[in-house]
N, C-alpha and C positions, 0 to 999 in steps of 0.2 A: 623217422620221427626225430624231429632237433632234439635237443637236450633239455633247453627250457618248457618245452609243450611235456617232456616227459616226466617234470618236476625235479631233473637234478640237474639243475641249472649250474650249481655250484660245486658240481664235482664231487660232493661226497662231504662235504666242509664243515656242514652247519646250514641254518638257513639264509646266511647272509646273502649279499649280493655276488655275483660272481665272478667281477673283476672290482669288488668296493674293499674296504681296508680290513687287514682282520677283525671278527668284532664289528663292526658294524652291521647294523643290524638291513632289512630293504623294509624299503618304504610300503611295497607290493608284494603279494603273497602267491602262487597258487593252489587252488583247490587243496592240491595233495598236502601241501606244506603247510598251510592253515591249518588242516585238520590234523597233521601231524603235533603243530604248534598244541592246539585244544586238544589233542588227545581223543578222538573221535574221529569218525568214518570218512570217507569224501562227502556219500550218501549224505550223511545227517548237514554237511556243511550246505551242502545245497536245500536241502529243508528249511535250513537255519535263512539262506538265505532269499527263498521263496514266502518265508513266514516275515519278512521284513525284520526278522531281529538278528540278522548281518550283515551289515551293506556288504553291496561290492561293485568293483567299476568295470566296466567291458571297455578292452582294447582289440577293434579289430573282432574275431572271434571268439576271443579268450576270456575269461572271467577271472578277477583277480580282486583279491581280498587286501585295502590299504591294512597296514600295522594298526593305525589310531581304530578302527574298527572293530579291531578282535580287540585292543586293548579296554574299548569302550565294553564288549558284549563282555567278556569277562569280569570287568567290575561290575555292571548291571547283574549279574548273577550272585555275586559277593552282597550286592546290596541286598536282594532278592532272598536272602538267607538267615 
């Protein structure tokens, strides 16, 4: 299994990209790392995202959560409060 399909794409780092600058943040998330991000399961992130309140874009096989989406479903929950 690569490294990127395994979720430590970036070596152990943070969630940044993993040849992007330090601190920087990626554009693209997956699965494990989103949920990491939100602080909840893979499971739920896939719920999350079957319930249409996360988007996410498929490359290929892969399902991958943009930044601006978790940034958006997090405030929607803030609101929501």
């Amino acid at each position: 299994m690569r490294a990127q399909e395994a979720g430590t794409s970036n070596g152990g780092r943070g969630l940044g990209p993993p040849h992007g600058e330090p601190g920087e943040a990626a554009l693209l998330y997956p699965v494990a790392d989103a949920a990491a991000l939100l602080g909840i399961g893979r499971t739920n992130v896939y719920y999350l995202m079957n319930d249409g309140k996360l988007s996410s874009v498929r490359i290929g096989s892969r399902r991958l959560i943009p930044r601006a989406a978790l940034l958006a479903f997090v405030e929607g929950l803030a609101e929501a409060s």
